[in-house]
Structure formats: C-alpha cells, structure tokens
C-alpha positions, -999 to 999 in steps of 0.1 A, spaced: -36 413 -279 -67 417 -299 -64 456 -300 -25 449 -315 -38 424 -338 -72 450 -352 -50 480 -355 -19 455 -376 -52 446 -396 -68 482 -401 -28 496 -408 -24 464 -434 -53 477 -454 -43 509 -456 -14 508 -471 -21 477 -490 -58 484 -504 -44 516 -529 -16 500 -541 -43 470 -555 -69 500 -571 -75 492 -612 -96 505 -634 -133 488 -627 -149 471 -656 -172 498 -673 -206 490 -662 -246 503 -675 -269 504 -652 -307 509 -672 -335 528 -655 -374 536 -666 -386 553 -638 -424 537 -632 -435 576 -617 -424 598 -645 -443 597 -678 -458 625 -699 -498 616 -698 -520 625 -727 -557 617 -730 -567 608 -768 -601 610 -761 -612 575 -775 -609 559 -741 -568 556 -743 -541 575 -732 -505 580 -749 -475 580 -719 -443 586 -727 -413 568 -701 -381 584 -706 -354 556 -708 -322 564 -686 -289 546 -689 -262 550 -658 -225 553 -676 -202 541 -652 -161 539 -658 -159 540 -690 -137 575 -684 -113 555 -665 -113 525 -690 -104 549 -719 -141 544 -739 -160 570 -757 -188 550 -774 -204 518 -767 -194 486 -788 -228 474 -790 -264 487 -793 -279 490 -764 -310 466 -765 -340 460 -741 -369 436 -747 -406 441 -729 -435 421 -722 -465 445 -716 -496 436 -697 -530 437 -709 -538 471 -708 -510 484 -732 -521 481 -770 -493 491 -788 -459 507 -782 -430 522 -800 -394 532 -790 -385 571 -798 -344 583 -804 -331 612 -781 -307 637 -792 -279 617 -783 -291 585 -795 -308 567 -822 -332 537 -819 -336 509 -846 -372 489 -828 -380 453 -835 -419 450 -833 -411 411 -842 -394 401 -808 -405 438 -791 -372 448 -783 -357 480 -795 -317 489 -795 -300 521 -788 -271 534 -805 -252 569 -797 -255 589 -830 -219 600 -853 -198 621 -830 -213 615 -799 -189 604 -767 -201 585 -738 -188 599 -706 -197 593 -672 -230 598 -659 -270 592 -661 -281 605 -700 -311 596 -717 -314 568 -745 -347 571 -755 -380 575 -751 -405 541 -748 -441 551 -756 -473 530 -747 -508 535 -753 -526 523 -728 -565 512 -731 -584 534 -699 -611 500 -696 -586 482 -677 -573 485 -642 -537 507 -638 -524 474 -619 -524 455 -660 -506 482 -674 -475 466 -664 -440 474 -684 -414 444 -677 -379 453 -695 -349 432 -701 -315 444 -704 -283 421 -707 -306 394 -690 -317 415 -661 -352 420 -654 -370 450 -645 -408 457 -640 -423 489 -636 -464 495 -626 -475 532 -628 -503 518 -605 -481 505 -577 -446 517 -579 -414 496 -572 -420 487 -536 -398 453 -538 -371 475 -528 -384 489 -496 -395 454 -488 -362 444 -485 -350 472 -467 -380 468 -439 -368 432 -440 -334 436 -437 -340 457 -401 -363 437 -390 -334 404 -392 -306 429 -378 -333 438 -349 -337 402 -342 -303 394 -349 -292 423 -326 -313 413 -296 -310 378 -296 -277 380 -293 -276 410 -267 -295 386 -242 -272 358 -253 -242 378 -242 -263 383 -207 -265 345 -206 -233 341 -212 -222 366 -187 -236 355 -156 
C-alpha cells in the first residue's frame, strides 16, 4: 500500500508541478569577493586595493526587464585599518558615491541592457594603513538590508562552518536513529 500511495505521489507531481511553473521574481544577488583585490604598495606605509563589485542577474529575461528600476546601492562600515575609500564606475555602469552616509549607488549607463548573469558594477577602493593587523581591515556591505562582511585576513569561513555543522547533525541524526531502529526491532 505504501509503494501505491509514493508512486500516486511521485506521478501527482509530475504532471502537476509544470503545469504550476511562472516566471520567478527577478532577483540580485551582490558579491565582493574578500580574496580578489589588485594590491599596490604606496610606499608611505599604506596600500591601495581595489575589490571588484559583482552583481548576480537572475530572471529578469524571463520577467521581460532590460534595466534596473533603481540604483543599485550598498552602504559599508570599514574597520580601523581602512582610511579612506571611494567607489569606481565600470563600463557598464556608473556610480554616484555618498561620502556622507558611505554608501555608493550603481546605475547601468544609456543603452545598456541587463541580461542574465554575474557582470561587474563597480569597483570599491580602500586604502588601507599597513600599522594595523589584516584582521581590522574589515569591509562590512549592505545591500537591500542584507549584510555582508568580507576580511582579506580571514576569508568567509561562516559558510564552511555551517556546512561542517550541518554533517555533523545529519551524522548524529543518522546514527541515533539507526540504533533506534535496532531497538525497535528486536
């Protein structure tokens, strides 16, 4: 009975799941990867690094949209070690920075179409003061209220935390209820 009922469920979804597909909302997804930067020593105990600022396009093919409605705008909070900063426009985009709240906002230049896909926004440049210790030359970045932090010192290893967590529960999970089963059984 139970193998009737899985394979009624697993036939159900086939044939029910495609009629239900829709265009998904379009979605942006902003990266600043922490490990790639331009470094260049300025020889008065700072160094200049350039992050390349990466924006994920996702369905806006499907939803019919070739530019974005709004400028794209991230805030930062720096740590100690960064003593100044500026935005920079990439060929595709054009920047309009806000020193007064430190946030800068991207727009896509005149003629420019967003299609799918991972393009570059901009550029974020930092000069960082070479006194301090790599771990307070932090870069935290907001976009539409998600927060992001990047360390060139450390990485993003929050992520692989979760993952090592997450098989370490399923192990658990997996054997605790393995010798449940054998209880159960005899």
């Amino acid at each position: 009975m139970k193998k009737v009922f899985y394979l009624l469920a697993v036939f159900t979804m086939l044939f029910v799941l495609p009629l239900s597909v829709y265009a998904a909302d379009p979605l942006l997804k902003p990266s600043i990867p922490d490990k790639e930067f331009k470094a260049k020593d300025n020889g008065d105990g700072t160094t200049t690094k350039t992050y390349t600022i990466y924006m994920t396009f996702e369905n806006f093919t499907a939803n019919g949209l070739t530019t974005t409605e709004e400028p794209l705008k991230f805030s930062f909070e720096f740590g100690p070690a960064i003593k100044s900063w500026k935005c920079l426009k990439s060929d595709e985009f054009g920047v309009v920075p806000s020193t007064a709240d430190k946030s800068c906002s991207f727009k896509e230049n005149a003629g420019v179409t967003i299609s799918d896909g991972k393009k570059t926004i901009g550029y974020l440049e930092i000069v960082q003061d070479n006194k301090f210790d790599q771990k307070d030359c932090w870069i935290e970045y907001t976009f539409n209220t998600a927060k992001f932090k990047i360390n060139p010192a450390t990485g993003a290893s929050l992520p692989y935390l979760f993952i090592i967590g997450g098989v370490i529960v399923g192990s658990v999970l997996y054997f605790a209820t393995k010798k449940n089963n054998k209880l159960i059984q005899v």
